[in-house]
N, C-alpha and C positions, 0 to 999 in steps of 0.2 A: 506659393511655388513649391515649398516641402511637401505639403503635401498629396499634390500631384504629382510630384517625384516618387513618391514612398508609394503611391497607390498604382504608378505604371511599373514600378518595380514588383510592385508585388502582384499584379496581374500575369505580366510575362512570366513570373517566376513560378506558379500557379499552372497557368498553363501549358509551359512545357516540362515542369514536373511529371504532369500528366499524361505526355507526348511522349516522353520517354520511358514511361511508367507502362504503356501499352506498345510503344515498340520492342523492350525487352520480352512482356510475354510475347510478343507476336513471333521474332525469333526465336525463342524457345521452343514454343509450338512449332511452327515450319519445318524448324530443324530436327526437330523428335519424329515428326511424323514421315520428312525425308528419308530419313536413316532407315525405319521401319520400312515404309514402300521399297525400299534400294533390294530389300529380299530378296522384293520379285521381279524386282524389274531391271537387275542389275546388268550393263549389255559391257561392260570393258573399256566403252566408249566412254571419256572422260567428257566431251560435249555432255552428251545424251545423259549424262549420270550426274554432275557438278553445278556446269554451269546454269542451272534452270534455279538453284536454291540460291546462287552468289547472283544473279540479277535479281533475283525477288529484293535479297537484303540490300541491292543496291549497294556492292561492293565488286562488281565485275569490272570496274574500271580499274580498282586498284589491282586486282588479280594480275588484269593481262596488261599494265604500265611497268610495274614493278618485274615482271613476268617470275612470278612465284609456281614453285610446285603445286599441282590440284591432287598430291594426295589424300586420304580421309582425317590423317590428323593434323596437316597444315590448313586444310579446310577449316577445320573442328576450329583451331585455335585463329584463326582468321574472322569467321564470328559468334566465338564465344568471348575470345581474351584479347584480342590484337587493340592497343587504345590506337596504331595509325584508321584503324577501321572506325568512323564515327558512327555507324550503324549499332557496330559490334555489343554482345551484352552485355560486358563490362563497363562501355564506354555507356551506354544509356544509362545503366543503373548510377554511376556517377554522376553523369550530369543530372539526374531524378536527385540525387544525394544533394548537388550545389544549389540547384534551385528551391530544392526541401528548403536546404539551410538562407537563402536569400527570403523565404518564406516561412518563416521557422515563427512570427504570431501568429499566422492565419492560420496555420496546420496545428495538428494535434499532437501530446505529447507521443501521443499512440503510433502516427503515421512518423514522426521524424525517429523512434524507437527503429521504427520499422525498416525504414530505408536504410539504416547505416545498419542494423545486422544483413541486410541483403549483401550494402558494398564489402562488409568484413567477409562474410564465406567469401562470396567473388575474388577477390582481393588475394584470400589465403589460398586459394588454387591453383595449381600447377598444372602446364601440359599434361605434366603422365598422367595426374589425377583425374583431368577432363577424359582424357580418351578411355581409360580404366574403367569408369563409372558413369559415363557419360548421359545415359537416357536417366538417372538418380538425379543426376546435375540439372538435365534440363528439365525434369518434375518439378524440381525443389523452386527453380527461378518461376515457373509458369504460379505454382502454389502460391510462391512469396508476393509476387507480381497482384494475383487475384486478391491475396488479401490486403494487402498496402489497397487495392482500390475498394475491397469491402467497410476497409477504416475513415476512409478520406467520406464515403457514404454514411457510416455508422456515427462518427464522433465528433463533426464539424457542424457547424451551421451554416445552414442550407441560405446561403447570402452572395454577394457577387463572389469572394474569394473560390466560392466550391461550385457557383457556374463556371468559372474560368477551368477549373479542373474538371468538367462535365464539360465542355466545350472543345478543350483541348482532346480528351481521350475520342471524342467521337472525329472531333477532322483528325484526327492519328489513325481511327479504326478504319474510315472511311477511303482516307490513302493507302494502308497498307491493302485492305481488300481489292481494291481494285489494282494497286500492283501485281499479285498474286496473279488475279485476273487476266490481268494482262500478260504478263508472259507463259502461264498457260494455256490462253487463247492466242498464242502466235501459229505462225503456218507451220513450223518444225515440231510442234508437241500436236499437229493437227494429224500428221502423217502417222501418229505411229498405230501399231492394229488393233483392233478392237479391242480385246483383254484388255492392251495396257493401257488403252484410253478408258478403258472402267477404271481400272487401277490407279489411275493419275486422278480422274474425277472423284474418287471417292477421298484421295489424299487429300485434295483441294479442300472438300468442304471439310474432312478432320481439320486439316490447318485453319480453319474459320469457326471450329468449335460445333459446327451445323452439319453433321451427318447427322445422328438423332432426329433434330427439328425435320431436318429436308425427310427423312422417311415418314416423319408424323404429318407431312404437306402430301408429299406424293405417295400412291401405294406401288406406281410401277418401280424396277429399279432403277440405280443411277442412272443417269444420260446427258452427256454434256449440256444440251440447251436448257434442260430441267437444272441441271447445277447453277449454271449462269444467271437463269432466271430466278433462282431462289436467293443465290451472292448479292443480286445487283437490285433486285424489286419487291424482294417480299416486304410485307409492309409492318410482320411479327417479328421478324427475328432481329437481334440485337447484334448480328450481325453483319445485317446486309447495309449496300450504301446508300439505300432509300432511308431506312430506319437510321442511321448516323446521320444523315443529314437530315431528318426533321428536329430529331434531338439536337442536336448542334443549333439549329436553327431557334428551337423555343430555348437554350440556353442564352444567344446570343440576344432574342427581343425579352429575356428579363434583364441584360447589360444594359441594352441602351433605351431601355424603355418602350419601346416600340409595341403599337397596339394593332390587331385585325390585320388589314392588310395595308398600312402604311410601314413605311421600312425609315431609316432616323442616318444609315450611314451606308456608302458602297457596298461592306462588307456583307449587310444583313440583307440590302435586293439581289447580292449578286448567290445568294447562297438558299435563297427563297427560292428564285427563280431555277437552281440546280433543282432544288426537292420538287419542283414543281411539273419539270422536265420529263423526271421518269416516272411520276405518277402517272404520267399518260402515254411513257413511254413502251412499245412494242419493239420485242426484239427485230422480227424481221423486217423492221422500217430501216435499219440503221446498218452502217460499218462497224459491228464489234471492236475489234481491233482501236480501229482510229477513233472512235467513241471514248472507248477508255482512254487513250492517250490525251482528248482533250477534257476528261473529267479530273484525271491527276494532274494537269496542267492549271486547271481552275482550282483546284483544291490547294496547289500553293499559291495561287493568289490569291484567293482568300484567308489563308493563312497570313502572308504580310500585309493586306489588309487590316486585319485583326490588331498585326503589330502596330500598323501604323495609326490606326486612329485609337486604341486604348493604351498600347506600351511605349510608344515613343516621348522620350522627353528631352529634356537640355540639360545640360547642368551651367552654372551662371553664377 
């Protein structure tokens, strides 16, 4: 019984290490690249200019409950420092820190080095600090972020503990991408003119790391459908939610063993059958929109899936 105790502990701990480990880069990124875009596209309109980065981060609830100011540096520190924000990058690199430390044999001495100089800068920063130096701020987290996942790759053994850390970064990648998605693909960022719907698309793929790739795919320019289709299907980039979900997928059939096309647990047919989906998936068959709403719907349930049949245990 100890030691399925110690082993769903240390699965969970593993895995959302990793969850958090690529939610902090993911808001770093968004948020650098928002600030930047705001250049051009800045309209006075606190809607059209705020709220599109506080729903990505899945923090617009507390926004407009709380009913807080949408200035640029109440923003700022809302998600970079606010720990009521569980999104927020503070609050991720933290908890990336407690579940390091819940998993402190499986990780390296390299990676748990690494996380807690992350939490100490974060930690030692101020307001003024943030908003003074802010796009420094969020390089330093995205750098830190990539290398804590180049060490977890570099210094571990490649064994269930660093599938669960492979497992976890891809259904984190594959959620926040289609978050993004999704509220860029809404009717309100659909309306706006031409220009700034280049301007927004081009953002979108910075924020996923895939301008570059997306030009080395297409030779025309941006265009939304091309954007969409390279986020959601390309089958190269280590970006998209097709490529997150096969790698999540061959992570999860070396967990539970599972061979060819038999599946061993819910978790591993229900998340086969996603990759499976938009492999043959064409955009103009489907509801964008509601598409994505029920792919981020399934991706947390497989996610407690996940919980429930490797991390859940008793104590007794």
């Amino acid at each position: 019984m100890m030691d399925i105790m110690l082993l769903s502990r240390v699965a969970s701990s593993c895995f959302w290490l990793s969850r958090y480990r690529e939610r902090a880069e993911f808001t770093a990124r968004v948020l650098d690249v928002h600030l930047i875009t705001l250049l051009d596209t800045h309209s006075g309109d606190v809607s059209s200019d705020w709220l599109p980065i506080l729903d990505i981060n899945g923090c617009l609830d507390l926004i407009q409950d709380e009913k807080r100011s949408l200035d640029k540096e109440s923003i700022l520190h809302c998600l970079c420092l606010d720990p009521a924000n569980s999104n927020s990058i503070m609050s991720c690199v933290r908890n990336a820190r407690e579940n390091s430390r819940q998993a402190r044999e499986q990780i390296s001495s390299e990676m748990w080095e690494q996380v807690n100089s992350m939490y100490h800068d974060l930690n030692n920063l101020t307001p003024g600090m943030l908003v003074a130096d802010v796009h420094q701020t969020l390089q330093r987290v995205k750098n830190d972020a990539l290398l804590l996942q180049g060490m977890a790759d570099q210094t571990m053994m490649h064994g269930e503990a660093w599938q669960f850390i492979r497992l976890g970064r891809f259904i984190e990648r594959a959620s926040t991408t289609c978050r993004l998605l999704t509220v860029r693909s809404a009717p309100a960022q659909k309306d706006e003119g031409e220009y700034r719907a280049a301007v927004y698309w081009i953002a979108v793929l910075k924020s996923a790391s895939s301008l570059e790739a997306y030009h080395k795919t297409y030779a025309a320019p941006v265009a939304t459908n091309a954007a969409i289709e390279f986020l959601l299907l390309n089958a190269e980039s280590p970006r998209s939610i097709l490529y997150c979900l096969e790698n999540a997928l061959e992570a999860l059939k070396y967990i539970s063993g599972s061979t060819g096309r038999r599946f061993n647990n819910e978790a591993d047919r229900m998340l086969g059958q996603m990759a499976s989906r938009l492999h043959y998936l064409r955009l103009d068959d489907i509801d964008l929109l509601a598409f994505l709403v029920d792919l981020q719907r399934d991706l947390h349930q497989v996610s407690d899936l996940i919980m429930q049949t490797y991390c859940s245990y008793e104590v007794s």
